[in-house]
C-alpha positions in Angstrom: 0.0 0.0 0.0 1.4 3.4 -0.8 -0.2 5.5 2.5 0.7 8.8 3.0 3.9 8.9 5.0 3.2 9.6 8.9 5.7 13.1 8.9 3.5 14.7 5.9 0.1 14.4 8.1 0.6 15.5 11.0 -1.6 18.3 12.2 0.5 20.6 12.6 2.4 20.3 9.2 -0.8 19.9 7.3 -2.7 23.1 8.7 0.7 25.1 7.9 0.7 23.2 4.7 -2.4 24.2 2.3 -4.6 22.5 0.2 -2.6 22.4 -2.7 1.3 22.3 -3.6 3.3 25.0 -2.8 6.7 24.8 -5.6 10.0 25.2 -4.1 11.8 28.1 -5.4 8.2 30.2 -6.2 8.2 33.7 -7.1 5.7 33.9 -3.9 8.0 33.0 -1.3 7.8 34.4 1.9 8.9 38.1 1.9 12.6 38.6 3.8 12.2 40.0 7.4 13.0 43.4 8.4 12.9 44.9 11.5 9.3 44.5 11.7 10.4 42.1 14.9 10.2 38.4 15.8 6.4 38.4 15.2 7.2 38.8 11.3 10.2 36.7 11.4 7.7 33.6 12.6 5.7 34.3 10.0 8.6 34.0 7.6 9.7 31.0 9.0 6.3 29.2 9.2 5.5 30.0 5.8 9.2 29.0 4.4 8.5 25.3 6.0 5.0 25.4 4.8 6.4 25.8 1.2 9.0 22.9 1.8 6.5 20.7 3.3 4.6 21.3 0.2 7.8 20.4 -2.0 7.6 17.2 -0.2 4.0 16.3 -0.6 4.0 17.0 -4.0 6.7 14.5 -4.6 5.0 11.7 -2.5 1.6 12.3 -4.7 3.3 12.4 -8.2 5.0 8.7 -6.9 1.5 7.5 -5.9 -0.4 8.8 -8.7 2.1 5.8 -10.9 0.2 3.4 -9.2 -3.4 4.7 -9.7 -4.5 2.5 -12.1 -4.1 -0.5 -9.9 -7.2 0.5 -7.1 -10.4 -0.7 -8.1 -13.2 2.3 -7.5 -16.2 2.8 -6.1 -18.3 4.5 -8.6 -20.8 2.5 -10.9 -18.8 0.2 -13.5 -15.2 1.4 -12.0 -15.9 4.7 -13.9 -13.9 6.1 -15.6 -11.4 3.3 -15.8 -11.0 2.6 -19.1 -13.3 5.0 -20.5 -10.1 7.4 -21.9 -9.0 5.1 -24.0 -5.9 5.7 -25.8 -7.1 9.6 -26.2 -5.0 12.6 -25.0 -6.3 15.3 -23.2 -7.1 17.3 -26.1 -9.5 14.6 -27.4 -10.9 12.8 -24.5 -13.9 14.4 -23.7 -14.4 14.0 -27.6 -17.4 11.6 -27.9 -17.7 10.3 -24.7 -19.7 7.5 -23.5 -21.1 8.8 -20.4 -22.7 6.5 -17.8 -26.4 6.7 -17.8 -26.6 7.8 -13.6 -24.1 10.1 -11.9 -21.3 7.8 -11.7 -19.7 8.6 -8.2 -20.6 7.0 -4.6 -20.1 8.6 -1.8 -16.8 6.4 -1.3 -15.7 8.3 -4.1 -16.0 11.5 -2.5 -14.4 10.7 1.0 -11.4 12.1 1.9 -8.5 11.0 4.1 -9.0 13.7 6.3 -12.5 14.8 6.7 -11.8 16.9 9.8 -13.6 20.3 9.4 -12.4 22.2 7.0 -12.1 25.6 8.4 -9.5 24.6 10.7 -7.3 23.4 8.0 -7.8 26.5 5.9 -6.9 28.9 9.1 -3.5 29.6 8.4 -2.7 31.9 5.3 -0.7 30.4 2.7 0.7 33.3 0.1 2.6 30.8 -2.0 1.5 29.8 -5.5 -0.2 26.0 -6.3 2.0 24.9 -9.7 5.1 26.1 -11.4 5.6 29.5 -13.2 5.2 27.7 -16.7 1.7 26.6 -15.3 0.9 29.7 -14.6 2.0 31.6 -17.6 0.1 29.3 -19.9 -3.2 29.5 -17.8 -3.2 33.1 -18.3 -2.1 33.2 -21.6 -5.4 31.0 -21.8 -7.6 33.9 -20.3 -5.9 36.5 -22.2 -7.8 34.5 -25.5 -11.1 33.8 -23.8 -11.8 36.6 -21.3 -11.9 39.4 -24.3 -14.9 37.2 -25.7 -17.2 38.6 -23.1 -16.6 42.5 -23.2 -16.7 44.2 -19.3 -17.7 40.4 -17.9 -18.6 39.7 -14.7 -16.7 36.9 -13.5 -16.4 34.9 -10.2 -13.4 33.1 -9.5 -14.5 30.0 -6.9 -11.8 28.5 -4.4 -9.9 31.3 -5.1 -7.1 32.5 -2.6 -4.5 35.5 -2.6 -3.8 35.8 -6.3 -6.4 34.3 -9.6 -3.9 34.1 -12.1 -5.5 36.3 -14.2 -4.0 38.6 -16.8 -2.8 41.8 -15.7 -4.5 43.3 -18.6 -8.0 43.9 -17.2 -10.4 43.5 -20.2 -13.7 42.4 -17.6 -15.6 45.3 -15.7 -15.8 43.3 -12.1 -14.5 40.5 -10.3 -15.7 38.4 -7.2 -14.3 35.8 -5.4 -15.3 33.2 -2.7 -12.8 30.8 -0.9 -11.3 29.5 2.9 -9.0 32.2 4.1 -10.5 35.7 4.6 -6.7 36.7 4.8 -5.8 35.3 1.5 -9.3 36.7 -0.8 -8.4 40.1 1.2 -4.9 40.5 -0.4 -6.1 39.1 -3.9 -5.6 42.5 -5.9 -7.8 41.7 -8.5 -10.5 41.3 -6.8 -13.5 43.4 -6.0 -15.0 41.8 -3.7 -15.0 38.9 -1.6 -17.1 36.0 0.5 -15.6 33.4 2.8 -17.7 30.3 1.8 -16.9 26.4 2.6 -18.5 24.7 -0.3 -17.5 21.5 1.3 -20.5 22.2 3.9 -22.8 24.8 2.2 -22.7 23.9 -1.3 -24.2 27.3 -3.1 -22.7 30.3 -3.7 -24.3 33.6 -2.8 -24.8 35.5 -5.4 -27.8 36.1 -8.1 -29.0 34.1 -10.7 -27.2 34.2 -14.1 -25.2 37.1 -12.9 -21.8 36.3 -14.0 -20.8 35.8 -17.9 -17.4 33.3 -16.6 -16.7 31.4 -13.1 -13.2 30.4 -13.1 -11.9 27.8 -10.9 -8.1 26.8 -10.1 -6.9 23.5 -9.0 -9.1 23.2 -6.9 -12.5 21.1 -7.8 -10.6 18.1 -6.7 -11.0 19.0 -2.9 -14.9 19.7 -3.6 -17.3 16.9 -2.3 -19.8 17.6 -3.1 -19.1 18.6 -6.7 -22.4 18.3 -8.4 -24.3 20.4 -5.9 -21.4 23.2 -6.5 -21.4 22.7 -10.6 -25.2 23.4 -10.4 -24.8 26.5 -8.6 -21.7 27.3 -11.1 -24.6 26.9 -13.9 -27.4 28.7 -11.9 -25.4 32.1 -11.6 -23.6 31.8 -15.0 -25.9 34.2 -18.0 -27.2 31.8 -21.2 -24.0 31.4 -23.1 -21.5 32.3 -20.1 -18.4 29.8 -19.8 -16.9 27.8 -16.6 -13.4 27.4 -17.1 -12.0 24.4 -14.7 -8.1 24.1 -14.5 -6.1 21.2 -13.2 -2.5 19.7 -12.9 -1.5 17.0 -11.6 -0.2 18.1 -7.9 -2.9 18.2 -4.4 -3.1 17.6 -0.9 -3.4 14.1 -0.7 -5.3 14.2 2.0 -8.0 16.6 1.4 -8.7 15.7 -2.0 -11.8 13.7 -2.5 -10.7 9.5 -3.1 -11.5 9.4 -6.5 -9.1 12.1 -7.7 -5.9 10.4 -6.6 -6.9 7.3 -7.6 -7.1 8.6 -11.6 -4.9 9.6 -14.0 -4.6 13.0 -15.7 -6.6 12.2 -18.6 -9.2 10.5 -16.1 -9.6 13.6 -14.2 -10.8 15.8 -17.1 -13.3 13.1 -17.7 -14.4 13.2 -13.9 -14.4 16.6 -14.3 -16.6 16.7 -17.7 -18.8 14.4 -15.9 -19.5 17.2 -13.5 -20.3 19.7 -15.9 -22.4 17.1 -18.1 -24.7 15.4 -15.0 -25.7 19.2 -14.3 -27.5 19.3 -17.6 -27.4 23.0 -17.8 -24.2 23.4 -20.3 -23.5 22.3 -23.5 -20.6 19.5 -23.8 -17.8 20.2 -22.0 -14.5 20.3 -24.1 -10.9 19.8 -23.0 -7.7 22.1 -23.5 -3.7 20.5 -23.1 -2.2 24.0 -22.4 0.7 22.2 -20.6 4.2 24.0 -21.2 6.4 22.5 -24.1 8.8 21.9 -21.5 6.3 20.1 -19.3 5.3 17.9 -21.8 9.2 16.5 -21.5 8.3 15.8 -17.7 10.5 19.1 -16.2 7.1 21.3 -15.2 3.6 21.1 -14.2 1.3 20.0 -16.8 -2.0 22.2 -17.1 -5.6 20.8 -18.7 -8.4 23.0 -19.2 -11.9 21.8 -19.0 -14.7 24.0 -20.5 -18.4 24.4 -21.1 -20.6 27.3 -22.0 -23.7 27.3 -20.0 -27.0 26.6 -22.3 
């Protein structure tokens, strides 16, 4: 069995950790301490080991994710086991076979660590989730799609101190919901914020159709109850609006839901299609490789984007 080793879940190091991998040597690392005293200097430190405690996990995950294919699921018919194919992430949402029911038991959706939430998500973590060349290529991404909505409205869900978006602003406002009140408070391209666990209140409070995008970041994978959120996605999206889903391949093992680490990449856009399709409020989700070149040759962070425009 490949369990998460005992020194990467302890309490202490996962509350400093985060939810999702923090890359040694990010441009967000913590800032150098002044004289602002030994309170700052803690800080420093604590986030420093947070980062290199995330360097760690990240490591463990990508070993255990070789072996995914081996664990028999939950979910109706092992779904989606097999149901990739030989297609690349480009292609496989191409044509899918989708099962007849939602696919997922509650099994699927368990976590390792299904203490509350908010306790988890108390500490601050101003450090960035995947690599630089993630990054660049996810908003090189919006850069193409955001213009197609002139002065949008868009929601960014699970968001946290920074959205990756472009620095050129082409939308006319911006809201955000996530864990850390500290974290959506120093996002800077936000303009406004709500502190929402989706995890126990699965709907997000805002209007109906009264966004024209909702972004999220890798970070549907810790949802579980992802069905209940991907309707809500579709209730406040306008006819024709978009949800843009990005994923990698790096998580918290032990907050994401069971059925995420025990998939591939290519699996996971199809779990995460299956989200958007079971909703039956968007037209067929599509899938996006936007992974760096030098990714692709296994020295980066790959990126996938999964898409739908809301009917």
């Amino acid at each position: 069995s490949y369990a998460v080793p005992a020194a990467l879940t302890s309490p202490s190091l996962t509350r400093s950790a985060g939810p999702a991998a923090c890359p040694l040597g990010s441009r967000s690392t913590p800032p150098a301490v002044s004289g602002a005293g030994q309170a700052s200097a803690t800080v420093a430190v604590v986030t420093l080991a947070a980062c290199l405690v995330r360097h760690a996990q990240r490591r463990w995950q990508k070993m255990g994710g070789r072996l995914a294919s081996r664990t028999r699921l939950a979910s109706v018919g092992d779904w989606p086991k097999g149901a990739a194919g030989m297609a690349g992430a480009d292609s496989v949402l191409q044509d899918v076979q989708w099962p007849i029911e939602w696919p997922f038991r509650a099994d699927d959706l368990s976590r390792a660590d299904e203490s509350d939430d908010v306790n988890f998500y108390s500490e601050p973590r101003l450090c960035t989730h995947v690599d630089d060349g993630a990054i660049s290529s996810l908003k090189k991404y919006y850069v193409k799609v955001f213009p197609e909505y002139p002065d949008a409205r868009i929601l960014d869900i699970c968001a946290s101190h920074i959205s990756h978006y472009p620095e050129q602003k082409s939308w006319s406002h911006m809201s955000i919901t996530g864990m850390n009140e500290f974290e959506l408070k120093n996002n800077q391209q936000a303009d406004d914020y709500v502190v929402r666990n989706l995890n126990t209140i699965p709907e997000l409070p805002f209007e109906t159709a009264s966004f024209d995008i909702v972004t999220c970041t890798v970070s549907f994978d810790y949802l579980n109850k992802p069905l209940e959120v991907m309707k809500e996605v579709g209730r406040v999206l306008k006819p024709g609006g978009s949800v843009i889903l990005s994923t990698s391949n790096r998580c918290f093992p032990t907050k994401a839901v069971k059925i995420w680490l025990n998939t591939s990449d290519t699996e996971h856009i199809l779990i995460y299609g299956s989200y958007i399709h079971f909703t039956d409020m968007f037209q067929p989700p599509e899938s996006i490789d936007i992974t760096p070149a030098v990714a692709r040759m296994g020295f980066g962070d790959p990126m996938y984007i999964i898409t739908a425009k809301r009917r």
